[in-house]
N, C-alpha and C positions, 0 to 999 in steps of 0.2 A: 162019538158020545162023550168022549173023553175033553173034546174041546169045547163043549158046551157049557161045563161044567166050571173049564178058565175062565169064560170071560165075565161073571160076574165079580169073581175073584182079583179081576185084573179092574173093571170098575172098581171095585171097591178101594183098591188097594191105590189108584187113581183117584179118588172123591178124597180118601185118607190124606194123601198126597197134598192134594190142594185145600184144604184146610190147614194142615198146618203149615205149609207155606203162607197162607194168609197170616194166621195166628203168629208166626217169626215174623214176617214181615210189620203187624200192627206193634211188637215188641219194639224194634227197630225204630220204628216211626214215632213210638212213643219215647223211644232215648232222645232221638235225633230233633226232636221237638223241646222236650226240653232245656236245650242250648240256644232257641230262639227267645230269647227274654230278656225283661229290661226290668229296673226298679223304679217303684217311686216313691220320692223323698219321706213319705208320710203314713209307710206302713210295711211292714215284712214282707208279706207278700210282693209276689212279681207278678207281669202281665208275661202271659206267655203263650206258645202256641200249643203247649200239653194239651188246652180244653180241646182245641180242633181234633186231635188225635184219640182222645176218650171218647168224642162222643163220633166220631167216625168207626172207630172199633164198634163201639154199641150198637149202628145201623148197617154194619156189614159183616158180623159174628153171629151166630149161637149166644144164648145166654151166661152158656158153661164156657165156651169157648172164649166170651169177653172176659168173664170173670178168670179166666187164667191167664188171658195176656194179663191182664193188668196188677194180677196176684205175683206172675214173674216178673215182672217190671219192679213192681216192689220189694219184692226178695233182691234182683238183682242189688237194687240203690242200698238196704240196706246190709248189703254183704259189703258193700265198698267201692260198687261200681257205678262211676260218677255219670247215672243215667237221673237224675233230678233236678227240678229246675238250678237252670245254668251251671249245671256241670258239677252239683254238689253230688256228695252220697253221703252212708252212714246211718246207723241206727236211730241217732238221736235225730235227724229230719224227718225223722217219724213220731217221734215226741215232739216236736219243737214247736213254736208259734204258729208254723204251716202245715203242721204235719196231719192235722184232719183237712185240707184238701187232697192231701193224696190219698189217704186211706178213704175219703167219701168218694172219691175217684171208683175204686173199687166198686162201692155200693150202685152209686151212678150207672157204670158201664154195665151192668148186670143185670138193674132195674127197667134200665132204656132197654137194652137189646128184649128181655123179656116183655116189655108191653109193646112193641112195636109187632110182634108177632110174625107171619110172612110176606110182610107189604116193603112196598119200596117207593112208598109216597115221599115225598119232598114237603107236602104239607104234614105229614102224621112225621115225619124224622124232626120238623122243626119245632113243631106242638109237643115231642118228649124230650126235646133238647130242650126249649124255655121252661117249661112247666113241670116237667119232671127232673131231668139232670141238675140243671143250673140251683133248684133251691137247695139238692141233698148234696151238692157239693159246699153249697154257702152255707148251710146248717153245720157239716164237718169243720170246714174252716172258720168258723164262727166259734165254733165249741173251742177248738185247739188254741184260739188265738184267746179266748174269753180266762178261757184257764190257764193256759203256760206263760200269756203276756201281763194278765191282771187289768185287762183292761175293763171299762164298763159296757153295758150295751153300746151304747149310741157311739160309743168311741170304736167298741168294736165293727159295728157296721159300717162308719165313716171308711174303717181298714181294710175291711173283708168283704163287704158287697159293694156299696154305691159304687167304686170308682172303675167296678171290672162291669157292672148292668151294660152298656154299649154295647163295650167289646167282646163280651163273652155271645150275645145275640147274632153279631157280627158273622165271628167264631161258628156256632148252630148254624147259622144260614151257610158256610163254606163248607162245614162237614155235611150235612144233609146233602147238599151240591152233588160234593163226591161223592158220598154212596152211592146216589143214587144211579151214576154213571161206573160205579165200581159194580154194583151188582147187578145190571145188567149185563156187563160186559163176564164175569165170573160167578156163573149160575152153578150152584151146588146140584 
């Protein structure tokens, strides 16, 4: 009788287990991504593989669950731990000219993992990567750069959307990929 009673307890205690090994691990992958980056000439912003890792967390997380990887990823950056693009940290990368892409980073991973609901479609991951993530990240970075750079619309968008539209879609198409081979292979 007595052992009957474990093994839910040992489920659970296993299910607990493997969430948050996912949840460290997307932390992880979201540092480790960020030191894939490059600049270009004509605008603060970097290209970098961060997106692929946000919107991966969002189709293989909980919605709670994304929104705290990516809430501890920015606690970590601004405590001083140089988990942001290319290796920066600090409080003020959160103010600064980029610092609403990370913070709409946030909203994004949240958004997406909640409208995607319990599917593991490759067309529905891709449909809330373009059409959901991609704009409420460019609206964040849009904002931060509009306000702490001074720039105007059209100069802001030159900076902050047109030049990442390709690659960011690129980006959605390779995380969708992986999810969707990630959550078949690690079913909650």
């Amino acid at each position: 009788m007595e052992q009957t009673s474990r093994v839910p307890r040992v489920e659970s205690t296993l299910a607990k287990t493997r969430t948050l090994t996912k949840m460290a691990l997307c932390v992880a992958l979201l540092a480790i991504s960020a030191y894939i980056s490059f600049p270009l000439p004509f605008t603060p912003a970097m290209v970098t593989a961060l997106t692929i890792v946000v919107n991966l967390t969002a189709f293989i997380l909980k919605p709670h669950e994304a929104f705290l990887v990516l809430l501890a990823w920015m606690i970590l950056g601004a405590a001083g731990v140089p988990v942001f693009v290319g290796g920066t940290a600090g409080l003020g990368k959160l103010v600064g000219p980029t610092g609403g892409f990370v913070v709409s980073f946030l909203v994004a991973g949240w958004l997406m993992s909640k409208l995607r609901g319990n599917t593991n479609s490759f067309k529905r991951f891709v449909f809330l990567g373009i059409v959901v993530g991609m704009p409420v990240i460019y609206i964040g970075g849009c904002i931060s750069m509009y306000l702490v750079a001074h720039m105007g619309v059209w100069a802001t968008l030159v900076a902050a959307v047109f030049p990442f539209l390709l690659g960011d879609v690129v980006k959605v198409l390779i995380a969708a990929f992986l999810a969707t081979r990630i959550n078949r292979l690690v079913k909650d």
